[in-house]
Structures are given as C-alpha cells and as structure tokens.
TIDREN-727401 format. One record per residue (C-alpha): residue number from 1; x, y, z. Coordinates in nm, 3 decimals, m for minus. Layout:
n px py pz
NUM X Y Z .
...
END
This chain:
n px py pz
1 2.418 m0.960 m0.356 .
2 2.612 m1.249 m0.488 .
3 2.786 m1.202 m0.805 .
4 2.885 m1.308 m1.086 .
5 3.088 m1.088 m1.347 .
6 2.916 m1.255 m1.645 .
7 2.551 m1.178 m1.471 .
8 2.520 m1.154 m1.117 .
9 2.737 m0.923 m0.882 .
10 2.607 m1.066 m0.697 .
11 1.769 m0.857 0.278 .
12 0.368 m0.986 0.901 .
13 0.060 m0.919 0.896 .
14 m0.120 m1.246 0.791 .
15 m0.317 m1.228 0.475 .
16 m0.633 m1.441 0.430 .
17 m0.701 m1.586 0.096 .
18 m0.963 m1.395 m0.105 .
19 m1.315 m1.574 m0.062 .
20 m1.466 m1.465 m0.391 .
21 m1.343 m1.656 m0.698 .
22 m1.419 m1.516 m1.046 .
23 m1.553 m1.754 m1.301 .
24 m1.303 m1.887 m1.537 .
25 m1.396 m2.001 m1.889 .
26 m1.287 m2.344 m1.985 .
27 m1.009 m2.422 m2.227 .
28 m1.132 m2.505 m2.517 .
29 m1.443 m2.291 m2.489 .
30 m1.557 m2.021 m2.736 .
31 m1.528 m1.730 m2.534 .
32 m1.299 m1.473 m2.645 .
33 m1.156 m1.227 m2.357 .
34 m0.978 m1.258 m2.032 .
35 m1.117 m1.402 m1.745 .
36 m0.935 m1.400 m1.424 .
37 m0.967 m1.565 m1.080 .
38 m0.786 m1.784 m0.788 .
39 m0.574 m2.098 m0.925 .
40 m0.799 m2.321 m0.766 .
41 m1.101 m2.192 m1.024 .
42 m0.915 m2.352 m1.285 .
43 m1.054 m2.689 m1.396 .
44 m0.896 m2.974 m1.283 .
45 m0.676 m3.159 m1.561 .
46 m0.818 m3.501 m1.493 .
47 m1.180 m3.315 m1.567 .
48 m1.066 m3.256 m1.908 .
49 m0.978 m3.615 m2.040 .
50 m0.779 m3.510 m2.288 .
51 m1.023 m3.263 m2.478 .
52 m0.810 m2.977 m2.442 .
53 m0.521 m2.900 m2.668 .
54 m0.169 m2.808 m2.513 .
55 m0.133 m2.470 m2.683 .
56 m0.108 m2.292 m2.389 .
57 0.152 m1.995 m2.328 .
58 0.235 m1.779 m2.032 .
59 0.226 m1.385 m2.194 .
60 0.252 m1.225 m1.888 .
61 0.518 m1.387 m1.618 .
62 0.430 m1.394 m1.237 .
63 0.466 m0.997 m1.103 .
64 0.371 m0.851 m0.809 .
65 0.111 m0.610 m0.821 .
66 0.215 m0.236 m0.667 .
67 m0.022 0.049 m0.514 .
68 0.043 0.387 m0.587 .
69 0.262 0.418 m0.325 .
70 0.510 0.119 m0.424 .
71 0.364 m0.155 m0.225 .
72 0.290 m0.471 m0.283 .
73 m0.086 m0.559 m0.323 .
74 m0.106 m0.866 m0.468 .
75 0.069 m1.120 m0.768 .
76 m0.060 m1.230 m1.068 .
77 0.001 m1.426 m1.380 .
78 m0.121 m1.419 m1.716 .
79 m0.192 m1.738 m1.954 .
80 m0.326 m1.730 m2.311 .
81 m0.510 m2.077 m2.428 .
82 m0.686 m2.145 m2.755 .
83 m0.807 m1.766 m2.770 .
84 m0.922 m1.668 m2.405 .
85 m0.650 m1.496 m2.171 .
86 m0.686 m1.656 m1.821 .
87 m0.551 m1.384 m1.533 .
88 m0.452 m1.589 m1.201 .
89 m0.416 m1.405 m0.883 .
90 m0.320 m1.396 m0.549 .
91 m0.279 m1.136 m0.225 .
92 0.035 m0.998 m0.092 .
93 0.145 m1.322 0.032 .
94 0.146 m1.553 m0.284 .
95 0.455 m1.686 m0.499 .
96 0.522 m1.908 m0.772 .
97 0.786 m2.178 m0.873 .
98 0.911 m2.291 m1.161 .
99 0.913 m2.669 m1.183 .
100 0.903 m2.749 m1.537 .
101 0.867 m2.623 m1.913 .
102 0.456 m2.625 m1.824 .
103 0.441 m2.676 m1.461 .
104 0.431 m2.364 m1.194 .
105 0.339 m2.437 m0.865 .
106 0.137 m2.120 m0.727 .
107 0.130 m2.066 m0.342 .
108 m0.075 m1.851 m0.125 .
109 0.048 m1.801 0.263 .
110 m0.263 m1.769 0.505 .
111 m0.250 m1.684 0.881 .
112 m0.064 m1.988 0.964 .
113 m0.096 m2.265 0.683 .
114 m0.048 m2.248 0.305 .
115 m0.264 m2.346 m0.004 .
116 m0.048 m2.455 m0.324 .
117 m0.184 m2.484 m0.675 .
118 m0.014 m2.662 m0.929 .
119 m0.102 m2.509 m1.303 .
120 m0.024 m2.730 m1.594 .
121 0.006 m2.383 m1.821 .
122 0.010 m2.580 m2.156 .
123 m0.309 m2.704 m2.088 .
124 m0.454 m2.405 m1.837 .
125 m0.599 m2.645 m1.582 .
126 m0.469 m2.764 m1.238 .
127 m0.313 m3.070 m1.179 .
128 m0.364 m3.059 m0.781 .
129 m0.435 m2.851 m0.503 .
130 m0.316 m2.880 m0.133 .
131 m0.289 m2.747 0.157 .
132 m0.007 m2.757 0.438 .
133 m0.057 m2.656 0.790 .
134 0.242 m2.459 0.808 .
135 0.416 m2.143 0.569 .
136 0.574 m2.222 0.313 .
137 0.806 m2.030 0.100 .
138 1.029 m2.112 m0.218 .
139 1.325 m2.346 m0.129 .
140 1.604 m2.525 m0.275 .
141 1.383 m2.555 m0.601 .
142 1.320 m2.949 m0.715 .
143 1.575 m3.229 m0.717 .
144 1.548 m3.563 m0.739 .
145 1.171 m3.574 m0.903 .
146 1.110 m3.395 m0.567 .
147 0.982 m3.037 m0.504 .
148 1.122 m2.892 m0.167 .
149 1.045 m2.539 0.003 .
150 1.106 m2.377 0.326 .
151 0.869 m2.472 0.618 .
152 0.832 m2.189 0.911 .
153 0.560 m2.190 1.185 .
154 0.247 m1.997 1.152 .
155 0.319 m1.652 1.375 .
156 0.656 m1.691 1.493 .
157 0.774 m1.761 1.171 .
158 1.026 m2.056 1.295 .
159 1.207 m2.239 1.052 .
160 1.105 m2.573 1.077 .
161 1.283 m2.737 0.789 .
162 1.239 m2.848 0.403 .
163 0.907 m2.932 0.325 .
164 0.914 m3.236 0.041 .
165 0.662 m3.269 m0.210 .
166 0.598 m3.508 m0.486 .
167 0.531 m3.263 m0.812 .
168 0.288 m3.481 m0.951 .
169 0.036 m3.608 m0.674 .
170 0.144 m3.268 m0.380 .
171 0.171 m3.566 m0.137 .
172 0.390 m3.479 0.147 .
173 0.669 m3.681 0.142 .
174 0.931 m3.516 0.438 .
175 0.994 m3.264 0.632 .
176 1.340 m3.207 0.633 .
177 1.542 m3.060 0.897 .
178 1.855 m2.890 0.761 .
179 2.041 m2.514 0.789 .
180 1.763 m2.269 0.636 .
181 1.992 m1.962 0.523 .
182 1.895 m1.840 0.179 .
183 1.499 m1.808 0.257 .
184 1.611 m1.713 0.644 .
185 1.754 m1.418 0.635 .
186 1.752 m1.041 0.480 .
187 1.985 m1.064 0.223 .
188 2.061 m0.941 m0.150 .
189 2.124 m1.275 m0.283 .
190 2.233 m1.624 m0.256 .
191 2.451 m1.650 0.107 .
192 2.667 m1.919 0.239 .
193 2.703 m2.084 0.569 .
194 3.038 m1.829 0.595 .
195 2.826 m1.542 0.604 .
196 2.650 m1.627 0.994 .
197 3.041 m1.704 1.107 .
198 3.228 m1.451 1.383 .
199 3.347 m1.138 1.180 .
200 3.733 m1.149 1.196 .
201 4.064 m0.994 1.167 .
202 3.981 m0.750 0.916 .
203 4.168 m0.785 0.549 .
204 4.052 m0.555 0.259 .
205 3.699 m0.642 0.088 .
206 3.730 m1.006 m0.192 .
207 3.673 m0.834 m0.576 .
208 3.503 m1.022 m0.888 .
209 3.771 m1.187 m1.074 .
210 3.710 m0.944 m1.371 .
211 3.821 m0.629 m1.156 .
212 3.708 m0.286 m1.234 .
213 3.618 m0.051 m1.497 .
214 3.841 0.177 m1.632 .
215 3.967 0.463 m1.396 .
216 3.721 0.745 m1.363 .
217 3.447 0.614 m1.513 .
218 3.102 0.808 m1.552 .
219 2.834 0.492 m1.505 .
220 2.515 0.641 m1.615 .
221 2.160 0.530 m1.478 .
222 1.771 0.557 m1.525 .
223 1.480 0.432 m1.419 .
224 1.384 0.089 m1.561 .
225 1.044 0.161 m1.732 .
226 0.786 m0.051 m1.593 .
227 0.964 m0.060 m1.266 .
228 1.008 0.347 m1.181 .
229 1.087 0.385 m0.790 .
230 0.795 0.574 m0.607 .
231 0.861 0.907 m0.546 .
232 0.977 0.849 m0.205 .
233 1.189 0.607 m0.293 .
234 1.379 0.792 m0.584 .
235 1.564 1.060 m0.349 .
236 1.698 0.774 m0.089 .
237 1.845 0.588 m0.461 .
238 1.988 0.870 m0.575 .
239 2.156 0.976 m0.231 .
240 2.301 0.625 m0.249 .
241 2.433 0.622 m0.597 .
242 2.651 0.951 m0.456 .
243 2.755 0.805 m0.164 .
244 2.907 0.519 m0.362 .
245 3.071 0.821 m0.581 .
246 3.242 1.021 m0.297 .
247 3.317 0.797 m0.034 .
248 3.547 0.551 m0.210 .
249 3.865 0.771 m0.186 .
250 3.951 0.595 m0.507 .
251 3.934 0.688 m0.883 .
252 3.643 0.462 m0.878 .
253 3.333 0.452 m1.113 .
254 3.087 0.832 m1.058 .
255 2.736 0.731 m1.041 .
256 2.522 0.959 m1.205 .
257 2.121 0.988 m1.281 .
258 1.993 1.059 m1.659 .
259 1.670 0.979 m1.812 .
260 1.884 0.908 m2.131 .
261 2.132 0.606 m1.995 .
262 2.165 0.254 m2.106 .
263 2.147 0.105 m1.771 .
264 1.867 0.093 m1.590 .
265 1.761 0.092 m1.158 .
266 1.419 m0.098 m1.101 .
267 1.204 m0.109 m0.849 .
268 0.990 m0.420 m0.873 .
269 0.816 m0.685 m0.678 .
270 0.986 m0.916 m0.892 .
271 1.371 m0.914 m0.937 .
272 1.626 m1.068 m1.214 .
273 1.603 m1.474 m1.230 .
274 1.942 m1.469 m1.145 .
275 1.932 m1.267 m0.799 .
276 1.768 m1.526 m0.549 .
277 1.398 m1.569 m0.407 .
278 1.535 m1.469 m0.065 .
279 1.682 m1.101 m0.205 .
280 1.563 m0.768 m0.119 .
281 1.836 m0.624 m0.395 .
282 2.070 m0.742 m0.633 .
283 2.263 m0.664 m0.919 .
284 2.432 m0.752 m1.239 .
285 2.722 m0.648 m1.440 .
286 2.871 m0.727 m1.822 .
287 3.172 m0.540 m1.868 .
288 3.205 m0.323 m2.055 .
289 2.889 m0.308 m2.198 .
290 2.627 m0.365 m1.950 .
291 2.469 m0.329 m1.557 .
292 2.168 m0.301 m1.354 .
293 2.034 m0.294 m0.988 .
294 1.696 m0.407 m0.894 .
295 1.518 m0.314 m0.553 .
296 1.217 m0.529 m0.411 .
297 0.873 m0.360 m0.364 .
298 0.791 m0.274 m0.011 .
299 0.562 m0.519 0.150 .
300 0.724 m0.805 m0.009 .
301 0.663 m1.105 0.223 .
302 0.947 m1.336 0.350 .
303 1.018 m1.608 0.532 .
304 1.171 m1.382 0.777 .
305 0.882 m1.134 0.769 .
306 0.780 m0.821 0.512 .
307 0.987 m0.621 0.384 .
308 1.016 m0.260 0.492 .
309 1.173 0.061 0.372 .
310 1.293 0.291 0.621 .
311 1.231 0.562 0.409 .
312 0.871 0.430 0.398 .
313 0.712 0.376 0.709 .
314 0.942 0.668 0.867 .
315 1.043 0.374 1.123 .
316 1.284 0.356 1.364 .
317 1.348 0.008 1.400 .
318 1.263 m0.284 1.236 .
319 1.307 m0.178 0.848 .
320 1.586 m0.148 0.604 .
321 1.765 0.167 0.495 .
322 1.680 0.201 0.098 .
323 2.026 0.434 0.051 .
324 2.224 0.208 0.235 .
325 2.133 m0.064 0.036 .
326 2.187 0.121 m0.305 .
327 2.519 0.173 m0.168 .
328 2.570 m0.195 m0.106 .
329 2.422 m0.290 m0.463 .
330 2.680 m0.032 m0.635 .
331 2.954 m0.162 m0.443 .
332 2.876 m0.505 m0.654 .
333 2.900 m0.276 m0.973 .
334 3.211 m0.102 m0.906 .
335 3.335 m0.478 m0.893 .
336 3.332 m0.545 m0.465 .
337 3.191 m0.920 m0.355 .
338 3.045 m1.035 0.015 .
339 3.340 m1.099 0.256 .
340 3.152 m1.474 0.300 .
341 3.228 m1.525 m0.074 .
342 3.593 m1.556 0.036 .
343 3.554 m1.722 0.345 .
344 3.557 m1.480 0.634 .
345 3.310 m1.146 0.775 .
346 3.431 m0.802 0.824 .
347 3.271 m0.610 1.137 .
348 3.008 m0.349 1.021 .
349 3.192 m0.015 1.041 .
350 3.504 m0.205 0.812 .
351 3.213 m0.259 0.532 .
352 2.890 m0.248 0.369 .
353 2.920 m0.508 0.123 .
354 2.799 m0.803 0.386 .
355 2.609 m1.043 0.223 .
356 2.325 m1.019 0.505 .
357 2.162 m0.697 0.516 .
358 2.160 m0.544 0.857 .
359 1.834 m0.392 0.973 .
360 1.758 m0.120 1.232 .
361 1.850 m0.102 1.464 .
362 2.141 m0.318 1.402 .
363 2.515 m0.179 1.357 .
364 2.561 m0.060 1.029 .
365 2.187 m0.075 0.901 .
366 2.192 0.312 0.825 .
367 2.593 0.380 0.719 .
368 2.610 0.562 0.401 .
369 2.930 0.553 0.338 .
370 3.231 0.235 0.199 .
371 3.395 0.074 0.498 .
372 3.732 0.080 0.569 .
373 3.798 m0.287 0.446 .
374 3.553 m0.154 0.083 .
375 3.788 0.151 0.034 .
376 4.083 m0.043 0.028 .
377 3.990 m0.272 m0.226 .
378 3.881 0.022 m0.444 .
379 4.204 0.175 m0.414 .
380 4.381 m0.157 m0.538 .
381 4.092 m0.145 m0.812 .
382 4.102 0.145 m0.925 .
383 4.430 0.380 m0.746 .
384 4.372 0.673 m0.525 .
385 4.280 1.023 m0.692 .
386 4.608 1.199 m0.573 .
387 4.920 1.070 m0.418 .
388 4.860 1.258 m0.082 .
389 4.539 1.052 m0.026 .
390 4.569 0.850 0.253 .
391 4.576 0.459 0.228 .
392 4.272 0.257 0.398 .
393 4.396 0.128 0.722 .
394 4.227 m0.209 0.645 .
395 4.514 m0.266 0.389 .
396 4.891 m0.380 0.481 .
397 5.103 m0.226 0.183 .
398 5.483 m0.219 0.202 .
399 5.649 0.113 0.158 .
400 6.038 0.178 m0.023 .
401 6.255 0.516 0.095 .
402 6.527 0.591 m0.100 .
403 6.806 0.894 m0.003 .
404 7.016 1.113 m0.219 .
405 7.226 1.393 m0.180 .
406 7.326 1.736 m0.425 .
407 7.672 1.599 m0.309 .
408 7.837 1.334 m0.077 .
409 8.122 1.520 m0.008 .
410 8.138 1.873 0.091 .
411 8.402 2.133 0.285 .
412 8.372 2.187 0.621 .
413 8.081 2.493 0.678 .
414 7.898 2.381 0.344 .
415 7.552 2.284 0.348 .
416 7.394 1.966 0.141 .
417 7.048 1.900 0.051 .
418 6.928 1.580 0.110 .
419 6.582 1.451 m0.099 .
420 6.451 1.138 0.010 .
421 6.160 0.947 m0.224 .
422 5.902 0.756 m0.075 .
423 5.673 0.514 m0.225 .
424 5.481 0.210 m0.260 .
425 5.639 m0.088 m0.297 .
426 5.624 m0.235 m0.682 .
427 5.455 m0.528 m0.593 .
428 5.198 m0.696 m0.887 .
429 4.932 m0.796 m0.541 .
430 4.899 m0.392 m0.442 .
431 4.761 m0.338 m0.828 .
432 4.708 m0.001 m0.883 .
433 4.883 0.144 m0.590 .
434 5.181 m0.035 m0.691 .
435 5.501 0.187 m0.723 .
436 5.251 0.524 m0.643 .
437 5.461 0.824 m0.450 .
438 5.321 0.891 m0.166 .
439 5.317 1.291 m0.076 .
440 5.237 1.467 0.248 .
441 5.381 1.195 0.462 .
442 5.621 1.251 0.754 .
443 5.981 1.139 0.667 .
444 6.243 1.218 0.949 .
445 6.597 1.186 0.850 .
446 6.848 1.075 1.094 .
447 7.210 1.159 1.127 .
448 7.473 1.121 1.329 .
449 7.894 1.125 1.345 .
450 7.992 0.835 1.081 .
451 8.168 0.527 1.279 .
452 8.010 0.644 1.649 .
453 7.778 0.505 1.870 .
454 7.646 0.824 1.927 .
455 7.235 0.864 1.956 .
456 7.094 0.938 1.615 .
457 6.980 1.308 1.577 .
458 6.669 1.372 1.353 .
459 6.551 1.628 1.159 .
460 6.174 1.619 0.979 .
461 6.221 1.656 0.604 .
462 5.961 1.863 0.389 .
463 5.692 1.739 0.178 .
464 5.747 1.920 m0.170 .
465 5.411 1.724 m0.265 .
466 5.593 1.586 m0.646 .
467 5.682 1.237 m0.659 .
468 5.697 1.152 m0.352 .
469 6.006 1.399 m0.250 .
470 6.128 1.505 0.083 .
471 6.401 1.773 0.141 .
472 6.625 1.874 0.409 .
473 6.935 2.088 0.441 .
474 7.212 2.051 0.684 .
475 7.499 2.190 0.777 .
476 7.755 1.910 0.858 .
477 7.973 1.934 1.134 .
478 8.200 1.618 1.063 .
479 8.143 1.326 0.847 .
480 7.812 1.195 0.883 .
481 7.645 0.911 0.873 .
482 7.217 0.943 0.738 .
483 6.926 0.733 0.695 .
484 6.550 0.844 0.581 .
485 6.310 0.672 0.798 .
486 5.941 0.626 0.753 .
487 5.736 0.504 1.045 .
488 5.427 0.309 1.036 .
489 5.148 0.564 1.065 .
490 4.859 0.512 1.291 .
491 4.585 0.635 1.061 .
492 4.706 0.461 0.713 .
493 4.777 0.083 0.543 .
494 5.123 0.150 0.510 .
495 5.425 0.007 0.623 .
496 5.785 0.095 0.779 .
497 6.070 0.165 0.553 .
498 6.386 0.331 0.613 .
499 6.657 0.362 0.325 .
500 7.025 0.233 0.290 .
501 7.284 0.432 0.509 .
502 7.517 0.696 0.342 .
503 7.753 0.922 0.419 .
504 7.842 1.277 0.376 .
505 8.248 1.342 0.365 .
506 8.371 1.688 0.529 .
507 8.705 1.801 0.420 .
508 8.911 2.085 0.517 .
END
C-alpha cells in the first residue's frame, strides 16, 4: 500500500467476449425500464445528430460482479438517460477509465487482443469503438490530450510498453516503450522504481509523518456492507488483524472484530479511488477519526495475471496469502510505510510492509508475523509494553549506565552495595523508547585495586526488574576502583555503555 496520512496508507485464463448482445433502447426513446447489454450496443453518437439531450448520469459506478463464492464474474455499469436505465457489461476481464466529466473508456481483454468502447455517459451513446491486437490494461491515465495504458502480449503476458491513444478518434498514436511497474507487478498500491532495487543493510521500517495513535489503542472493525468477505475469506482476515495485535512487541494499536465499529474491512472487486488500478489491497487512515482496508475479489485480472487467494484455491504455489496481506494492510494503519517510500528494501524475514507483495512460493509470501525492521519502528511509535522487553535487533539505540554506592567509603571488613541504572539514551530520534529503563539485562561490574594495573575482576550484578536497577555487594579488600559495564547483546538493538569510574575508600 502506499500511503498517505490524510487518505492513503498507502499485489489467466483468457475470457472471450460474450457473443449475444441485448437490445438497448435509444436515448431519447419512450421506454421506461432498464435495458442492459455490451458497450458496443449503444448507438453511436454521430447516429444521433444532436437529437438526444445530455442529461445523462452514471447511478451505479463501474463494480465487479462477485459469485457466491467471492469471485469475480463479470463488471458492470449503470447509466440513467431521459427515463430508461441502460446496464453495460462485461466478463471477468473488462475495466473502465475515467477520462473526463462524461467520457469512460470501457475495455474488454480477449484471448490475446482487446476491444475498447468509449461511452459519452451524458449522452448514453458511444463515441468509438476499437480494437488492439494486444492486452491492454489501465496505465498512466491521460496526459497531454492523450490516453495511455499498459500494452502486454497475448499469453505470455509481456510488457510491451504504453499504448497511446487519441480520446477522441481511438487512433493509435504510439507504442511507448518505458519501465511498466505500477500495472506490472502484485502490489497494494502505487510503487516506485526503489521498490525492484537490491534489499540492503537493514535500518528499522520509514513511518507516515503523522506517527501513531495513542498507546494501547483498541481499533475496532466490521465488515463494509456491500462488500462482506466470503466466508472463507473472513477467518484468514481476522487471523491477520491478530497477528498485527500480538506480534508487534510494542504498545501498538489491538485489532479487534465487532459488527458495531465505525471502520469498516471490504472485500470488493473494486477498491478506494485512491489505492491504485494495479492493487490487490490498500488502505486509508484519518487520525483520529477514521480508517479502512479494502481487499480485491479473487479472480481479479491483471496485467501480471489473476488474482488468487491462497486460502481459496487451497494452492501451493502461485497465489497470495489473504492473512499475510491483512497483516501488511494493518501495518499501514498502525502508521508503517513501504521501505521503497524511503529509498531502500528490507530482506523478507526483516519485514512485511514491502510495497510488492510476495507470492508463493516466494520468501515471505506466507509470514504472519511484523519483521524485525516493522517491530522496531513500532517500538519508536508506540514504546515497548514492559521495560524487560527486548529491543528489535533491526534498531541501533544508544544505552547510558550510571553507578552508585550506599557509601564510598567504608572500614576495612565492611560490605557496600553497589546499584547501577541502565537505560536508554534520552535522545528526541529513539521517540518513545527514549530515556526507558531497561530491566532483565546483564550488567557486570568490574573492580579492581584503585591506582594498579591489575586485570579487572567482575562480578554479574542482579536485575531487581524496577527502573532499570542492578545490585551487587562486595566486600572490599583495599581501595577499589569500579565501573558498571553493559555489553552489546547479540539478540537486541542496543548499544555498549559502561559508567564513569569510582572508588570505594577502605580505612582502618
């Protein structure tokens, strides 16, 4: 997903065009009703010389049509002129595109060529009809009084570059060739060039400027009505909405189901305007007030092939993991971007929040579960639950050990306690984990006779788990010099400290 804070937070079997049309009335006739049918049964605009008024309306916006099961079947459209409701269809393989206030250009991929319709919809007739010998699929959208999509080989499914079109005549004017990422590859939103780079040295997970929600938070969600998951698909949504809630290791939002929430889950063939015609998910976030997540319908058709849910087709390779991806989607909520939104990749064990969406049998196509590089933006987000929890190894926090004594000085046979106090640093970039004690850690002390070069002696202090304290008691056998050390552990983000050298006086 690519996200904004405001909105966004922001992954083939060949279809033949239906050979029976349905018989459309004509705008401006007397019939009353709905009539439905292919584009190319409307009348042509040039037919109508001007006869017909421009009162028409879309009521019912291009949507995929579902089965039972939650596949897509089909797409249609719905268009109201001068009385009679006019209901355009396609199969599986059809989409639409925007290209004015009362233009949509309607496509329909065959086997290996596409036929494109464009509908004047304030006048319910059709301005032109063509047909390319290749598939096409919505593209950068028009510029330039040009209309461009994505051109891919019939079968294979190769990108072959930007198709051009004039929007008024359909006239072919270029075939571009130029990177094809959006429309190329399973994704949950818009992707950059960044995203296909070599994954690198791994640094935490980039955050939405806005941050997080407030520690702890109980985010409610139902289903969106209209757009209710299949009943296969429900259990795979919920399992990822607690995955996102326990494996965060950070006081981060709790994702829970009720039928009575605000916020809403859909499943749809047709996602938000804002999430990209390339996205198998997105979602979208308005804090405080507001979020949502939409999933595609399976059997969507891409450039890069149909969509599949694992939890579907019960396949082993070649579909993507539904929970996974509800993980991924949440991640945007809690307030985690794509790594390629900052400029680098993370490796898929370090995170699930790439903005490609792996599928199986790829690495990380089926983890349920933040990465590494995820966690420990969370825990800048939003702190750890205790102070004993360990720090994610993908961060690089400085620690600070300090050393006291119940006295400095202390006659010869006398014992002194020594506490030392570790923490993190108080530094504004670690957030929430700035200036946290950090319990259950191992803190040796060292000691050894004050003003020698003898080898320093050490003794492993004891956790009392409460702000960060360590204690040890020794029995000094001359003046001593001590330090409290903290070594770099192998299995957290933090960093070495030691504290300032004292001394403990012996008399008598």
């Amino acid at each position: 997903m690519r996200g904004h804070d405001h909105a966004r937070i922001h992954h083939i079997a060949p279809m033949a065009l239906a050979s029976a049309l349905a018989v459309v009335a004509l705008p401006g006739a007397s019939a009353h009703g709905s009539v439905a049918g292919d584009p190319a049964a409307l009348p042509g605009c040039a037919e109508l010389e001007g006869a017909a008024s421009e009162s028409g309306e879309v009521t019912s916006p291009w949507e995929a049509v579902l089965d039972d099961e939650g596949a897509v079947t089909g797409h249609r459209l719905t268009l109201r002129h001068e009385g009679v409701e006019h209901r355009l269809r396609t199969g599986r393989r059809g989409f639409a595109v925007h290209v004015g206030p009362d233009r949509l250009l309607i496509g329909q991929r065959g086997a290996g060529d596409t036929r494109l319709d464009m509908i004047d919809t304030s006048r319910v007739c059709r301005l032109w009809t063509r047909r390319a010998a290749r598939l096409l699929h919505p593209g950068p959208g028009a510029a330039a009084g040009t209309l461009r999509l994505t051109a891919h080989a019939g079968g294979s499914g190769r990108y072959l570059g930007t198709h051009v079109l004039d929007p008024e005549s359909g006239e072919t004017q270029a075939v571009v060739e130029e990177p094809c990422l959006e429309n190329c590859h399973p994704n949950d939103g818009d992707i950059s060039a960044a995203a296909l780079s070599a994954a690198v040295a791994v640094r935490p997970t980039p955050n939405f400027g806005a941050g997080g929600w407030p520690e702890d938070e109980r985010l409610t969600y139902r289903w969106k009505s209209g757009a209710v998951p299949p009943s296969w698909a429900k259990r795979p949504l919920k399992a990822g909405a607690l995955d996102a809630s326990r494996s965060s290791s950070a006081r981060s939002p709790e994702f829970a189901y009720d039928d009575g929430a605000a916020n809403a889950v859909a499943y749809s063939g047709t996602l938000a305007g804002f999430c990209g015609s390339a996205a198998i998910a997105c979602a979208g976030r308005a804090m405080p007030s507001w979020w949502g997540v939409w999933i595609r319908a399976h059997g969507t058709d891409f450039s890069w092939g149909t969509l599949r849910w694992c939890q579907k087709t019960s396949s082993s390779a070649g579909c993507f993991d539904l929970r996974r991806v509800m993980l991924h989607e949440l991640g945007h909520i809690a307030g985690l971007d794509h790594p390629s939104s900052a400029g680098f990749r993370l490796a898929a064990p370090d995170s699930v929040m790439q903005a490609i969406t792996p599928m199986r049998p790829h690495a990380g196509a089926s983890r349920h579960a933040f990465g590494r590089c995820d966690v420990a933006t969370l825990q800048e987000l939003y702190d750890t639950p205790d102070n004993k929890t360990s720090v994610s190894t993908c961060n690089d926090v400085a620690t600070k050990v300090s050393l006291s004594a119940s006295r400095w000085t202390v006659a010869r046979g006398g014992s002194v306690k020594l506490v030392a106090t570790l923490e993190v640093a108080d530094q504004s970039a670690y957030r929430k984990l700035a200036a946290n004690p950090l319990n259950g850690r191992s803190v040796k002390l060292k000691y050894r006779r004050a003003g020698s070069d003898d080898a320093w002696k050490t003794v492993w202090m004891r956790s009392t788990y409460r702000q960060g304290r360590y204690e040890a008691t020794l029995t000094p056998s001359a003046t001593w010099e001590l330090k409290a050390v903290f070594s770099r552990p192998d299995d957290e983000g933090l960093r070495y400290s030691r504290s300032q050298s004292k001394k403990v006086k012996v008399t008598g």
